[in-house]
C-alpha positions, 0 to 999 in steps of 0.5 A, spaced: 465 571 449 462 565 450 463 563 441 470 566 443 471 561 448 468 555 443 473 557 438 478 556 443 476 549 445 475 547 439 482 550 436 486 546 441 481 539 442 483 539 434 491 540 436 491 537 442 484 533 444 485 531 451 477 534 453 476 528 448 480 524 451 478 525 458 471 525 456 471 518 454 477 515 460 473 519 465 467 520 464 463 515 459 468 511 461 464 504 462 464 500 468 460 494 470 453 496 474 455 491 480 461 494 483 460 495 491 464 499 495 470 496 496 471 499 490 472 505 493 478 504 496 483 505 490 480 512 490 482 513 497 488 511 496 489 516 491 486 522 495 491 520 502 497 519 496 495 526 493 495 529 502 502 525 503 505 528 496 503 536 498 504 535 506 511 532 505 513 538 500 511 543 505 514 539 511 521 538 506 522 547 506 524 546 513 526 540 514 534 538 515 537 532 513 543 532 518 543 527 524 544 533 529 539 538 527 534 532 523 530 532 530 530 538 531 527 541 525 522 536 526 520 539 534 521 546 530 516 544 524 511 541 530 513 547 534 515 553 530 512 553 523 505 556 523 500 550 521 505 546 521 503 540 526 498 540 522 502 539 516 505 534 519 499 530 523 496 530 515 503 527 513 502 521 519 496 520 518 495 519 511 500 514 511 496 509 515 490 511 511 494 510 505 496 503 507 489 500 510 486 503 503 492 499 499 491 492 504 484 492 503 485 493 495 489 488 495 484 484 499 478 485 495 483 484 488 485 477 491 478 476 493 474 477 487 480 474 483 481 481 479 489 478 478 487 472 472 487 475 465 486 479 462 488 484 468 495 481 470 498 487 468 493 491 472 495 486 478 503 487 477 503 494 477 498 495 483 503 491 487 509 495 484 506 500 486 506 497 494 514 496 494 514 503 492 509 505 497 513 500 503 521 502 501 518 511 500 515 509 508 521 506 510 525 512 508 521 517 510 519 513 518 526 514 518 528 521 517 525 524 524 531 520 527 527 518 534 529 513 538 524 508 533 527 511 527 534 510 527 534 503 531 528 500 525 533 503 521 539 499 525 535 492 525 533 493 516 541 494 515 543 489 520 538 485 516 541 486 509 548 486 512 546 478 513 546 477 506 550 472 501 553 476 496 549 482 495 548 484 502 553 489 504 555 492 498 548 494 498 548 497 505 554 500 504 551 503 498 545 506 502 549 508 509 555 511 505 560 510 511 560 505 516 553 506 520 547 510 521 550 518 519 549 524 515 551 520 508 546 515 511 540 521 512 541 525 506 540 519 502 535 516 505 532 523 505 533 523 497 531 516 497 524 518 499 522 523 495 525 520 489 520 513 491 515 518 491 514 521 486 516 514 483 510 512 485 506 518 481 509 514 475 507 508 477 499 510 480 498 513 471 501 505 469 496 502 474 490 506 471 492 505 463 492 498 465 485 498 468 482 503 462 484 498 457 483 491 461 477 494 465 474 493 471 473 487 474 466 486 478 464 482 484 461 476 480 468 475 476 465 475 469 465 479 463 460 484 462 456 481 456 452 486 453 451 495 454 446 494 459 451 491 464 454 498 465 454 504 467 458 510 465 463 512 470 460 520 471 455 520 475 454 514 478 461 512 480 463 520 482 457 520 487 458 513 490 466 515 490 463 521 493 460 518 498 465 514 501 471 520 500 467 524 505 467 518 510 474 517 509 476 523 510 471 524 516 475 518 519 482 521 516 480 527 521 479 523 527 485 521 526 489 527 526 485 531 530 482 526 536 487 520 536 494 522 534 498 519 539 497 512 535 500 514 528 507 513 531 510 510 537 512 514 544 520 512 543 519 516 537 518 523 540 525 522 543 531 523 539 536 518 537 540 516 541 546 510 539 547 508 546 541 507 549 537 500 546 529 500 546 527 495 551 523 493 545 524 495 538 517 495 534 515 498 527 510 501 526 503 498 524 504 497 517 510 493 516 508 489 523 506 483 519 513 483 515 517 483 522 513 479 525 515 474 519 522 477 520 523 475 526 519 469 526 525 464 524 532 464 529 536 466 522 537 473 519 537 469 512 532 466 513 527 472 516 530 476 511 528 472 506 521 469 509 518 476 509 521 478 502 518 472 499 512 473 503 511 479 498 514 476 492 509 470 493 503 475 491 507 477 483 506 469 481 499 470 484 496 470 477 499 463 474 499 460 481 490 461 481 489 455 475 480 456 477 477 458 471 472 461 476 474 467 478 470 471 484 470 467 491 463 468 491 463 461 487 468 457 489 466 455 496 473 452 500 476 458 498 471 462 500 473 459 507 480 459 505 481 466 503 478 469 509 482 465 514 488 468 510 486 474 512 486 473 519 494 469 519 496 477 515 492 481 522 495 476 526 502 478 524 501 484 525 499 483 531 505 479 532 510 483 529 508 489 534 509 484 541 516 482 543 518 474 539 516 470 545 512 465 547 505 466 544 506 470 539 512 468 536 508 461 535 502 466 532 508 468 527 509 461 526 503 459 524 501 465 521 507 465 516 505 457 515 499 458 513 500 465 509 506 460 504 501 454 504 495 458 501 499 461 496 503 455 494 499 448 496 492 450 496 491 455 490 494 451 485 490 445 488 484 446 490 481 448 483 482 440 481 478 438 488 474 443 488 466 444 485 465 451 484 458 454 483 457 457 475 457 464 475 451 467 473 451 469 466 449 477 466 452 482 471 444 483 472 441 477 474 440 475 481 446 473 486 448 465 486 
């Protein structure tokens, strides 16, 4: 049996060698020794991406695209469907636990300057693939046609209504009509499923771009000699391993102890186009762009701020003209950088408030200090700044 066995693998290794080739992309693969665990959070990322995938196949069986039965369905999948409130508290929660793995991806990415070459590439299909998780969120915020849902909805067309040009050919294109209706739903509904399986696509691009530039590390050098690293099975699959147990520890804390804040209260009730919510607030992840949104008295205007707020982060890598590549040895970004962070959180916070007083100037100077990082003080600071020299091995003891 088992010299059969042998003949077989060796029949198709020489037809079609993917055991080799999984081998060497996954297992041999060589990663630098000195990665700590904010690394791990693509692989959570990819762990809720994979929940959300198989929940919404499930959820999408019983669910009905039409405006008078949307809701409904969704009561019946929570209700009705055996497990599926839990299919459905999965496909929520793993939403948001998708998102925080991406925001501190991205984070981490900006940090120890995993953008500069030869990773442009790897850097640009990571934010590709955020577009497609924000526009497959979006859509999919949509569908349970609650109170949230259908008025979130009202403020985006309305948005893109605002539009020079482009605008309204483009919400009359997504809405099939002339509001929120069946054609609207159904291809929002379609929208959602074609921008997830999308993000399969782009999910193997940003993989083939890390496995053939590599894997930046915390020092932001190159690793100069065999020593500097490690094969990717075991040590990365048990540190990996470790952090997915507690990912998933608090994925089902999430779902099972605090599901009142994986959607809004106003979402529970069905959609209703007469009634306005007294406030009409998104859910947490796209906060930070409605508060840039709303942050300015002009629709263009908002419009544009929080889209570019997003086409920003593309020029990243040619707007950081350091040869140093980690914050750890440039010390004015290592205060400038974390100060970013606070203005994105403090945007979220404003986006979930109404755009009045303390807030709305919180949102100003937020959104003030998220273009000035970007577009004055990462293309000069390189020319006042006096960077620390990275040290020459990944082995050596940190500066």
């Amino acid at each position: 049996m088992t010299e059969r066995s042998n003949s077989l693998s060796e029949w198709l290794e020489a037809r079609l060698p993917v055991i080799t080739a999984f081998r060497r992309e996954y297992v041999n693969f060589a990663m630098p020794r000195n990665l700590n665990y904010l690394w791990n959070f693509g692989a959570f990322a990819t762990i809720a991406l994979g929940l959300l995938i198989l929940s919404g196949i499930f959820l999408a069986l019983n669910y009905t695209p039409t405006v008078t039965e949307a809701f409904a369905s969704i009561e019946m999948i929570d209700r009705q469907v055996s497990s599926g409130w839990l299919v459905r508290a999965i496909h929520m929660g793993g939403v948001s636990m998708l998102f925080v793995s991406l925001y501190v991806h991205i984070g981490r990415g900006l940090y120890y300057g995993s953008y500069k070459a030869p990773r442009e590439l790897l850097w640009l299909t990571g934010l590709g693939l955020l577009l497609l998780v924000m526009t497959t969120a979006f859509a999919g915020y949509i569908l349970p046609w609650g109170q949230m849902s259908y008025w979130g909805a009202t403020v985006v067309i309305n948005a893109l209504n605002a539009l020079p040009v482009i605008g309204k050919p483009l919400a009359a294109w997504l809405l099939g009509g002339e509001g929120l209706g069946n054609t609207a739903l159904h291809r929002i509904y379609v929208l959602h499923f074609v921008t997830a399986f999308s993000i399969i696509g782009f999910v193997v691009l940003h993989v083939a771009a890390l496995h053939v530039a590599g894997s930046n590390n915390p020092t932001g050098i190159e690793p100069a000699k065999t020593d500097d690293t490690v094969p990717f099975h075991p040590y990365y699959t048990t540190k990996d391993g470790l952090g997915l147990c507690l990912f998933l520890m608090v994925y089902a804390g999430l779902i099972f102890f605090a599901p009142d804040i994986l959607t809004l209260a106003d979402n529970y009730a069905q959609a209703n186009p007469l009634v306005t919510p007294r406030d009409i607030t998104p859910e947490w992840y796209f906060a930070p762009f409605y508060a840039i949104l709303r942050a300015i008295p002009s629709k263009v205007g908002g419009l544009l701020l929080a889209a570019g707020s997003l086409g920003v982060l593309f020029a990243v890598p040619w707007l950081d003209a350091s040869p140093v590549r980690s914050a750890r040895y440039r010390p004015i970004l290592r205060i400038a950088l974390p100060i970013l962070f606070l203005a994105f959180i403090a945007l979220g916070a404003a986006g979930m408030h109404p755009p009045t007083g303390f807030w709305l100037w919180i949102s100003r100077i937020a959104v003030a200090y998220w273009y000035l990082y970007f577009l004055v003080l990462l293309p000069y600071l390189p020319l006042v700044e006096i960077s620390k020299s990275p040290p020459s091995s990944l082995q050596e003891p940190r500066g």
